[in-house]
C-alpha positions in Angstrom: 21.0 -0.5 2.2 19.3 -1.0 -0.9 15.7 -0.6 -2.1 15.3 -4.6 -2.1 17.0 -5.2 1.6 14.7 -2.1 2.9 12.3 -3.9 1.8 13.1 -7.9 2.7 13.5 -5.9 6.2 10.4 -4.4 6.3 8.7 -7.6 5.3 10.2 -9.7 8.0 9.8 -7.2 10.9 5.8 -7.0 10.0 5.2 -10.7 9.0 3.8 -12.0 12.8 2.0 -8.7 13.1 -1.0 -6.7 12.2 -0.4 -3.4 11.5 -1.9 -0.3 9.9 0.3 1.6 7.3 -0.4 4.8 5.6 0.9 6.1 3.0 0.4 10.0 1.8 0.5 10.3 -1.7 1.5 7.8 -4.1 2.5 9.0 -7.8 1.4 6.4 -9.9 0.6 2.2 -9.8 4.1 1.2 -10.7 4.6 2.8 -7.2 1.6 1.2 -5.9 2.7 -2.4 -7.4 6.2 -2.5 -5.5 4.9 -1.4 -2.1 1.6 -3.6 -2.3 4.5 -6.7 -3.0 6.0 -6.0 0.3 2.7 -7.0 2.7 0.8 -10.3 2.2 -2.7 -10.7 2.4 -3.0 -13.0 5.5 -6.2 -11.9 6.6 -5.3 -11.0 9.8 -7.0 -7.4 10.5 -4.2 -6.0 8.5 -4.3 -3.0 6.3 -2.5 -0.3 3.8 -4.4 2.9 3.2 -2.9 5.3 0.7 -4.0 9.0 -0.6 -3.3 10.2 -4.3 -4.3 13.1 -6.3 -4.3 10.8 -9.5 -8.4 9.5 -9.7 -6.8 7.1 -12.5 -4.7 5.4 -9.8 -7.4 5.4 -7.2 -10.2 4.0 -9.7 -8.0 1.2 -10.6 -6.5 0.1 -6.9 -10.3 1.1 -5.8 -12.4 -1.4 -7.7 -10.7 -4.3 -6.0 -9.8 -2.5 -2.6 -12.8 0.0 -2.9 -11.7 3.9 -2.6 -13.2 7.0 -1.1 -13.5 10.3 -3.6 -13.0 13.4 -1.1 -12.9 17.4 -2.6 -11.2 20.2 -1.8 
């Protein structure tokens, strides 16, 4: 199955539902940008949370979906 049928799958299977998905560590926004593509905002209760070491990614995802700095 390829990337693009993994994802047209995944899309279908969560489009009448709400759901939660979390995501540990994404690498960079090009990442960001082709998973964010697969869930549409409906407003529904429905959310993606992801963690990253990169503050460069977080700032810019976090300024429109707001972002939590934690140390270590």
């Amino acid at each position: 199955m390829s990337e693009d049928e993994l994802g047209d799958k995944l899309h279908k299977s969560l489009f009448s539902r709400r759901y939660l998905i979390v995501l540990d560590e994404i690498w960079s926004i090009e990442s960001w940008d082709r998973v964010k593509t697969l869930f549409t905002n409906r407003n529904d209760g429905s959310a993606i949370m992801f963690t990253t070491r990169l503050s460069n990614l977080a700032s810019q995802v976090g300024g429109y979906y707001g972002s939590l700095d934690m140390s270590f």
